[in-house]
C-alpha positions as CSV (number, residue, x, y, z in Angstrom):
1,X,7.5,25.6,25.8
2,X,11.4,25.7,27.4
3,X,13.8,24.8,25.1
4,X,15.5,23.1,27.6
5,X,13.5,21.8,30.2
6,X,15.6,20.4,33.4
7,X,13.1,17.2,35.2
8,X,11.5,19.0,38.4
9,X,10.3,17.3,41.4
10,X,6.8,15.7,41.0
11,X,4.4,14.6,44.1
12,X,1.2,13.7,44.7
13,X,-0.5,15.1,47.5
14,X,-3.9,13.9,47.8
15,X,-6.2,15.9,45.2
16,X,-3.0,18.3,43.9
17,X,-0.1,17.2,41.7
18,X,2.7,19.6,43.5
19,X,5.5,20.5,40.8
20,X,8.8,21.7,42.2
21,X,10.9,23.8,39.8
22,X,12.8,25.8,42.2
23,X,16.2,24.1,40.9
24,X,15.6,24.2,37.5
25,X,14.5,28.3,37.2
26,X,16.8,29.6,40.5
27,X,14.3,30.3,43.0
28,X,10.9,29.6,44.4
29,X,8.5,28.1,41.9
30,X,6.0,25.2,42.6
31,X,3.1,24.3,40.7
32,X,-0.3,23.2,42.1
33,X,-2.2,21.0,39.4
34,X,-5.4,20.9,41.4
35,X,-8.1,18.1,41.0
36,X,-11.7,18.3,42.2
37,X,-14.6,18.9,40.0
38,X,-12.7,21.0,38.3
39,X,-8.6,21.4,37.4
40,X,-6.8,24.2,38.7
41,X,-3.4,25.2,38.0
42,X,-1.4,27.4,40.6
43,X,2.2,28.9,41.1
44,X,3.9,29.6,44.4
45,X,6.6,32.6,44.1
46,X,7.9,35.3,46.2
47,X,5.2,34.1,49.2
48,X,2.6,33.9,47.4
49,X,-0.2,31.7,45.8
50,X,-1.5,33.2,41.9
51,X,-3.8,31.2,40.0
52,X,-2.2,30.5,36.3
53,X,-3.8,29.2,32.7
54,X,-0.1,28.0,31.6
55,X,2.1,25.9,32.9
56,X,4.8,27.0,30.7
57,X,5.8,23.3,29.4
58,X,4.2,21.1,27.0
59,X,2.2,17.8,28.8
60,X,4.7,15.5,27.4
61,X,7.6,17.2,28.9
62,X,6.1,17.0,32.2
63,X,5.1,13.2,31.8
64,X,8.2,12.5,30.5
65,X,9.9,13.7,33.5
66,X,8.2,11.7,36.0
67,X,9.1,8.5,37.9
68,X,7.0,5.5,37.1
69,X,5.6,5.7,40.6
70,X,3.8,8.8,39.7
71,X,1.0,9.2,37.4
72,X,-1.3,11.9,35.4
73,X,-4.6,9.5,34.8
74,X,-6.4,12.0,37.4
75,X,-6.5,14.7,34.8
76,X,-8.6,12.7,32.3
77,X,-12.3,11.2,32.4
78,X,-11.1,8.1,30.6
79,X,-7.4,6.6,30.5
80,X,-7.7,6.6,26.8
81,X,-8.0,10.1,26.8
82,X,-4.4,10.8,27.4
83,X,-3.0,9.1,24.2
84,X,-5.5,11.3,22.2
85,X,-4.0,14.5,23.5
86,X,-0.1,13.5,23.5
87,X,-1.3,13.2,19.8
88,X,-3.3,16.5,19.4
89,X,0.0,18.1,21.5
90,X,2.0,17.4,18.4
91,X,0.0,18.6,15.9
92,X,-1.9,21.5,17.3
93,X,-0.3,24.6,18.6
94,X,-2.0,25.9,21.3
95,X,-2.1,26.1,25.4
96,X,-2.1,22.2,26.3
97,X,-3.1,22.8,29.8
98,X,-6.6,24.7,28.3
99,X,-7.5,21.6,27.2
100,X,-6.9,19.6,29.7
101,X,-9.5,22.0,32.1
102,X,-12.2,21.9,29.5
103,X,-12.1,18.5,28.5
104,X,-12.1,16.9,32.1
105,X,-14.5,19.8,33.2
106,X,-17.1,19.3,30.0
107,X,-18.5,16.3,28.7
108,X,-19.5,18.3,25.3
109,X,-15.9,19.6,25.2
110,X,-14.9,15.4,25.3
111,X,-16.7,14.8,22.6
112,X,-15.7,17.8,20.4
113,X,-11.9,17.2,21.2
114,X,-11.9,13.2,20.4
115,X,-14.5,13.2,17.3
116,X,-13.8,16.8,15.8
117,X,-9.8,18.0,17.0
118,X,-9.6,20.5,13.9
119,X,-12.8,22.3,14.9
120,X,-11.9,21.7,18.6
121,X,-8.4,23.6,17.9
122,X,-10.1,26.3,15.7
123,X,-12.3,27.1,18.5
124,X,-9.1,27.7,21.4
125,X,-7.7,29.8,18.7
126,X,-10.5,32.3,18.2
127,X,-11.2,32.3,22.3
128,X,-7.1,33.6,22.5
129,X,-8.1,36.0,19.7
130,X,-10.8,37.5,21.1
131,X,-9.8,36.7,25.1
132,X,-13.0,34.2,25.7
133,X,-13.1,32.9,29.1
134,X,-13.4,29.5,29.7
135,X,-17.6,29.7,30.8
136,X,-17.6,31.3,27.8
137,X,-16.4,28.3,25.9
138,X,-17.9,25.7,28.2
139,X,-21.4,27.2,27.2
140,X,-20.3,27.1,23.0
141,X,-19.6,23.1,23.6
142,X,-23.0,22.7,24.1
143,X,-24.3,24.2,21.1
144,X,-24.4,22.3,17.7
145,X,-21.3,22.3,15.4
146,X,-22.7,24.8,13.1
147,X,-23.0,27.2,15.9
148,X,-19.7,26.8,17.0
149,X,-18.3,27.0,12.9
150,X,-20.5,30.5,13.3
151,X,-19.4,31.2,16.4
152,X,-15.7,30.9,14.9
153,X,-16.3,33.0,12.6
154,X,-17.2,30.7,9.7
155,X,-20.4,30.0,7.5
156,X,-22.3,28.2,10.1
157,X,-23.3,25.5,7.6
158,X,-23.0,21.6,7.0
159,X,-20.2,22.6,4.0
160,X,-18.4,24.0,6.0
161,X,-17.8,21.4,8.9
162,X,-17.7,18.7,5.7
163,X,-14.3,21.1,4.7
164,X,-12.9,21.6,8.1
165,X,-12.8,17.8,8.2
166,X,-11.0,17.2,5.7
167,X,-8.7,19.8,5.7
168,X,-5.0,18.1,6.7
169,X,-1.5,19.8,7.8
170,X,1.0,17.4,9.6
171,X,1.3,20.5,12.3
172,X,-1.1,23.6,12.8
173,X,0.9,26.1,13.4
174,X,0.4,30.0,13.3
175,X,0.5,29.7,9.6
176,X,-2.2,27.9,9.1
177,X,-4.1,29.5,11.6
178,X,-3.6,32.8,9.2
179,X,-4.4,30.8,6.1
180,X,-7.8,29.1,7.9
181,X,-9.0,32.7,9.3
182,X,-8.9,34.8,6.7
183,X,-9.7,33.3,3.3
184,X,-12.9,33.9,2.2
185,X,-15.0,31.0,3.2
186,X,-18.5,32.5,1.9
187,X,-17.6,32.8,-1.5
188,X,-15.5,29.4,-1.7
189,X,-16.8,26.9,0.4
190,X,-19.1,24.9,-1.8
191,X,-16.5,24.7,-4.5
192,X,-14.5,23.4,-1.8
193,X,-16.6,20.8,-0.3
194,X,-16.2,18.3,-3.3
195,X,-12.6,18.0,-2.9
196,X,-11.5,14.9,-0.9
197,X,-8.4,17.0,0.0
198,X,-7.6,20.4,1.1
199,X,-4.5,22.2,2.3
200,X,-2.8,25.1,2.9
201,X,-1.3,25.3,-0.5
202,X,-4.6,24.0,-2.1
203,X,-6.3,27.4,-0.4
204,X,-4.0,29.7,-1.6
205,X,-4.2,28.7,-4.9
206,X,-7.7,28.3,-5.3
207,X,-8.2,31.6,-3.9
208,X,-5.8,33.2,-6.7
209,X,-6.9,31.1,-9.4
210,X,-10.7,30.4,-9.1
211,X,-11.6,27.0,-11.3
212,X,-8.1,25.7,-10.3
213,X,-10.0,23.4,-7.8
214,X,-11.4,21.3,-10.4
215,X,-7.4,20.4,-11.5
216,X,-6.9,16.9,-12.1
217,X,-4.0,17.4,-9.6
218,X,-5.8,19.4,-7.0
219,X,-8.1,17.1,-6.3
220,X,-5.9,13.8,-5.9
221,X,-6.2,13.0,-2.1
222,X,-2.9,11.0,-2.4
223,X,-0.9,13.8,-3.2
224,X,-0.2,16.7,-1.6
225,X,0.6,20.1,-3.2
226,X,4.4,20.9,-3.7
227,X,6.3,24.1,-3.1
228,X,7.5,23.5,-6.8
229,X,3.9,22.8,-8.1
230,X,2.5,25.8,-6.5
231,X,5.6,27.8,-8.9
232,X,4.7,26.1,-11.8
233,X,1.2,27.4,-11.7
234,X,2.1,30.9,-10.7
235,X,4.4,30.7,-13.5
236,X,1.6,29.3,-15.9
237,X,-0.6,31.9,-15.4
238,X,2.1,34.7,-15.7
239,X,3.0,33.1,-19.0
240,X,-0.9,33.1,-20.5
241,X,-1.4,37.1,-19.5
242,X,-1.4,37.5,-22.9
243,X,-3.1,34.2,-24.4
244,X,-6.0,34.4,-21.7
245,X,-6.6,32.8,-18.7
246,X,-8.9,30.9,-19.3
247,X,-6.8,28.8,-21.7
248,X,-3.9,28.5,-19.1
249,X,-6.8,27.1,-16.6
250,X,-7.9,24.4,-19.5
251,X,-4.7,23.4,-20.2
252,X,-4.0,23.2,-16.1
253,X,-7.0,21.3,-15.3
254,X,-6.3,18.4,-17.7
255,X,-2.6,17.7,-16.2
256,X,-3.1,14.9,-13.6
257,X,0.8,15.1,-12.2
258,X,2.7,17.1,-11.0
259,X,5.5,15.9,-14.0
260,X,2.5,16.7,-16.4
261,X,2.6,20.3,-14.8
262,X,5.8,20.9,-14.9
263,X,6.3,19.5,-18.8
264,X,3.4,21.6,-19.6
265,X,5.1,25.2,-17.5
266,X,8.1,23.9,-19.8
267,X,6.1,23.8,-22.8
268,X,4.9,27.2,-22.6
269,X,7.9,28.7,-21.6
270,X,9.5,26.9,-25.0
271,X,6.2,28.5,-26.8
272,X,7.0,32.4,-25.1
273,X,10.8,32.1,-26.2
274,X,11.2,30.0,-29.3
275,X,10.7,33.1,-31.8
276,X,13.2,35.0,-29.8
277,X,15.4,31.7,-29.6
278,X,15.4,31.4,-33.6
279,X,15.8,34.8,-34.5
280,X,18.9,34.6,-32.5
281,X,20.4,32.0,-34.9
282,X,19.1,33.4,-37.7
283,X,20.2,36.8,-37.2
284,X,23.7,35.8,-36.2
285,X,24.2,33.6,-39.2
286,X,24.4,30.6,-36.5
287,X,22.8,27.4,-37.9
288,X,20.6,25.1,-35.5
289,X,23.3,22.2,-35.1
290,X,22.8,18.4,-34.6
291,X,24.1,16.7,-32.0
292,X,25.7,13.5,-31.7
293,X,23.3,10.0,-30.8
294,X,22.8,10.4,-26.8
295,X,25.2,7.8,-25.2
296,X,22.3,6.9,-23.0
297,X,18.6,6.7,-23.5
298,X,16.3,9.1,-22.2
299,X,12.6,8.1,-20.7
300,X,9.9,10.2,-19.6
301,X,11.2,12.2,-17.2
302,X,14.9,12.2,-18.1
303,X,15.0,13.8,-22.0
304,X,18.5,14.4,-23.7
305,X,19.2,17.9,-25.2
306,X,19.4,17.0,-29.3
307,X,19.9,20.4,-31.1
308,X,21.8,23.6,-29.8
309,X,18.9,25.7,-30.4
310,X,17.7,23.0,-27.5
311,X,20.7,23.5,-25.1
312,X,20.2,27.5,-25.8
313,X,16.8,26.9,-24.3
314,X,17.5,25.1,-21.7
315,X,19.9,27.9,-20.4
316,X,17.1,30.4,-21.2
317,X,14.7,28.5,-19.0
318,X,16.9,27.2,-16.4
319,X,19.2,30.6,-16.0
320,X,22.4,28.9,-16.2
321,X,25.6,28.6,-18.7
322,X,24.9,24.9,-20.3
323,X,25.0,26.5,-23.2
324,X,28.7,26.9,-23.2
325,X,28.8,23.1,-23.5
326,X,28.0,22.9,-27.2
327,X,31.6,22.6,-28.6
328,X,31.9,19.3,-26.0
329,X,29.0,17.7,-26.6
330,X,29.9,17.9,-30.4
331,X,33.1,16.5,-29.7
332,X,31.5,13.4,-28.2
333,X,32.8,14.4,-24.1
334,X,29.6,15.9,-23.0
335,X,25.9,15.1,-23.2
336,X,22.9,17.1,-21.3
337,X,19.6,15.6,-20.8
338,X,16.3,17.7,-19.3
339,X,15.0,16.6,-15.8
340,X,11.3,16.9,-15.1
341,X,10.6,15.3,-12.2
342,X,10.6,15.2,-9.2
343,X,11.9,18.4,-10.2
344,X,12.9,20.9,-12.6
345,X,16.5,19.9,-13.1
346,X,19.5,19.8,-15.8
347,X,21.5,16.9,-16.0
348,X,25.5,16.6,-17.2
349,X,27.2,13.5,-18.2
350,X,30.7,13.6,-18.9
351,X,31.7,10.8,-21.2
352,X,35.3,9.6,-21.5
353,X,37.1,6.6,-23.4
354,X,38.7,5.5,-20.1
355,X,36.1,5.3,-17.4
356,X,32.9,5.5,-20.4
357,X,29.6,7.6,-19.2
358,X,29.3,9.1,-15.8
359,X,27.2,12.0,-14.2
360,X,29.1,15.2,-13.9
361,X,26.6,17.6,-12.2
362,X,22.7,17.8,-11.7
363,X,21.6,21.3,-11.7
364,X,18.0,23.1,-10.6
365,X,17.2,26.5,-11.7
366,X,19.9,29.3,-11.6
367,X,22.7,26.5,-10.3
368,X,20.5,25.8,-7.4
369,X,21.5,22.1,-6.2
370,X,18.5,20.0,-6.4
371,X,17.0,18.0,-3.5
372,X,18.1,14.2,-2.2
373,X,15.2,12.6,-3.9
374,X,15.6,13.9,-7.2
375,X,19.6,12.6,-7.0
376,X,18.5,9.5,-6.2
377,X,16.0,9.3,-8.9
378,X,18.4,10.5,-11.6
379,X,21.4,7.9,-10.2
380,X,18.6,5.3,-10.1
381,X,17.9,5.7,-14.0
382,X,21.1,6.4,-14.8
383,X,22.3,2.8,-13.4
384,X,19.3,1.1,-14.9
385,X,20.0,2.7,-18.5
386,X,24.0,2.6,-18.5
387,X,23.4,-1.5,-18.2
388,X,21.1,-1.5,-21.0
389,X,23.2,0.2,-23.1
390,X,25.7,-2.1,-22.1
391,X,23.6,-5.0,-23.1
392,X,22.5,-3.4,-26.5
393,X,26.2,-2.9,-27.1
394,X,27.5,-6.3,-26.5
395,X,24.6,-7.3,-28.0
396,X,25.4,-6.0,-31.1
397,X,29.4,-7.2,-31.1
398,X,28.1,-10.1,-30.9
399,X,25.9,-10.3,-34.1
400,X,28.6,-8.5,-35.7
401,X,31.5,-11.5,-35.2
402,X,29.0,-14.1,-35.9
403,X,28.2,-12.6,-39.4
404,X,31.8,-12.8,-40.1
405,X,31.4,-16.4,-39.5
């Protein structure tokens, strides 16, 4: 599709939608969208007629350009037919205009594109693979689904379709096109065909990780798979090369959030470098120190940093300098809390007698700056726990001076 696509000049000429683009390219170019029994696309350049496949612009762009005194309801069966494919435009990459001949031309193509678009998609994709002409096509509509899943190149089974169907990407793009093509279907598809939810990242790591599928997390249809997620496992079962896999999996399987995951990589990664972590104080003489009360409360996801053999850690695990901020946090300026969700994070409040507690910086791994939603959760229960400890504090004035009375 052009970038930037300049409106042509659209008529209708009994049977033949003529587009002119001659002043948007520089010369000569008109395009014949031909309606009969069947659709037929043509250019006119340099004196002569060639029949084309591609107009070279998505459908929308062309509707969009047109006056309201022309329309494109000639090109579909049904008038309901148009909103469908606007739709499957966005989300499926692949030559619009394809899809537009088969559909009007077959009534089994109809069906296939309005009741099955995945399938429908999968099957434009393997005809531009293997250069299948359009009869060719035409004549695979009317065979049963199976036969088209074999046809495709996949088991030709009832499983199969039952994970096609479910399988979800907000765009399929070349990626996923990969991803669908070449994992190994034969040996994973009835594992598969339980889950209520698949995706590209669910593939990839179930065909790593075999038993991963039957994760608490992997099989929530509500949630989808994150980018930091997919790292945690990875991470996981680099961590349990010694311990065994098939602990790591156990201990995988039973985490039914992503925070639970990502407490539990943290967990492990505290397990793999605690020894080294107190040999370090021991050997230098250093003693584990405690640090002051937290000036605000922690919760769940949000835990303050107690000890420094903590804060040494969490610079181990996050690959940053907090530990350098032991003298301030000792001397009451500085506190540091552990984020777990919606990501891995490290959180500094600065604390002075003029202005009280207030968030200093909010840190990912290796000083990476975190994303918009996990500031906004962090402000969120900083604001909420700042009040309390207001509250608790006035609370407690207030007990004291009526005691004295």
């Amino acid at each position: 599709m052009k970038k930037n696509f300049s409106p042509p000049t659209v008529k209708k000429l009994d049977n033949v939608l003529q587009i002119d683009l001659s002043l948007v390219v520089g010369h000569e170019r008109i395009l014949h969208i031909c309606v009969e029994n069947s659709i037929r696309y043509r250019s006119y350049g340099d004196g002569d007629w060639t029949d084309i496949h591609d107009l070279g612009f998505s459908y929308a762009c062309l509707k969009n350009s047109m006056s309201s005194s022309h329309s494109l309801t000639d090109l579909f069966k049904e008038p309901g037919d148009e909103s469908v494919l606007i739709e499957f435009e966005k989300k499926y990459q692949c030559n619009i205009w394809r899809v537009i001949k088969l559909i009007y031309q077959s009534r089994e193509a109809r069906e296939l594109f309005l009741s099955a678009g995945t399938l429908f998609w999968l099957t434009l994709s393997r005809a531009e693979a293997q250069l299948w002409p359009d009869h060719f096509l035409l004549e695979l509509y009317s065979q049963k689904r199976r036969q088209i899943l074999g046809e495709c190149g996949f088991p030709a089974t009832n499983a199969m379709l039952k994970v096609i169907s479910k399988f979800f990407a907000d765009r399929f793009d070349t990626g996923i096109k990969r991803t669908l093509f070449s994992f190994d279907w034969q040996k994973q598809v009835q594992r598969l065909r339980h889950l209520p939810r698949i995706d590209q990242k669910r593939l990839s790591l179930i065909e790593k990780h075999p038993g991963i599928e039957n994760a608490h997390f992997i099989r929530n249809p509500d949630k989808a798979v994150t980018r930091e997620a997919a790292t945690c496992i990875e991470d996981c079962f680099r961590m349990c090369e010694c311990s065994g896999r098939d602990s790591c999996l156990k201990k995988l399987c039973m985490c039914e959030t992503e925070l639970q995951l990502t407490q539990l990589h943290d967990q492990m990664v505290l397990e793999l470098i605690a020894e080294p972590a107190s040999k370090k104080f021991s050997s230098s003489g250093e003693k584990i120190t405690q640090f002051p009360e937290a000036p605000i409360a922690g919760n769940e996801t949000i835990k303050p940093i107690t000890t420094s053999q903590e804060l040494y850690i969490e610079s181990q695990i996050m690959a940053h300098c907090v530990a350098g901020y032991a003298e301030r946090i000792l001397s009451g300026n500085y506190y540091v809390y552990r984020v777990f969700f919606p990501e891995r994070a490290t959180l500094g409040i600065h604390i002075s007698k003029e202005r009280g507690a207030r968030i200093d910086q909010i840190q990912g791994r290796k000083n990476r700056p975190v994303t918009t939603n996990t500031r906004e959760v962090v402000i969120q229960w900083f604001n909420s726990a700042s009040r309390k400890t207001k509250d608790k504090d006035q609370t407690t004035v207030h007990h004291a001076v009526n005691s004295r009375h």
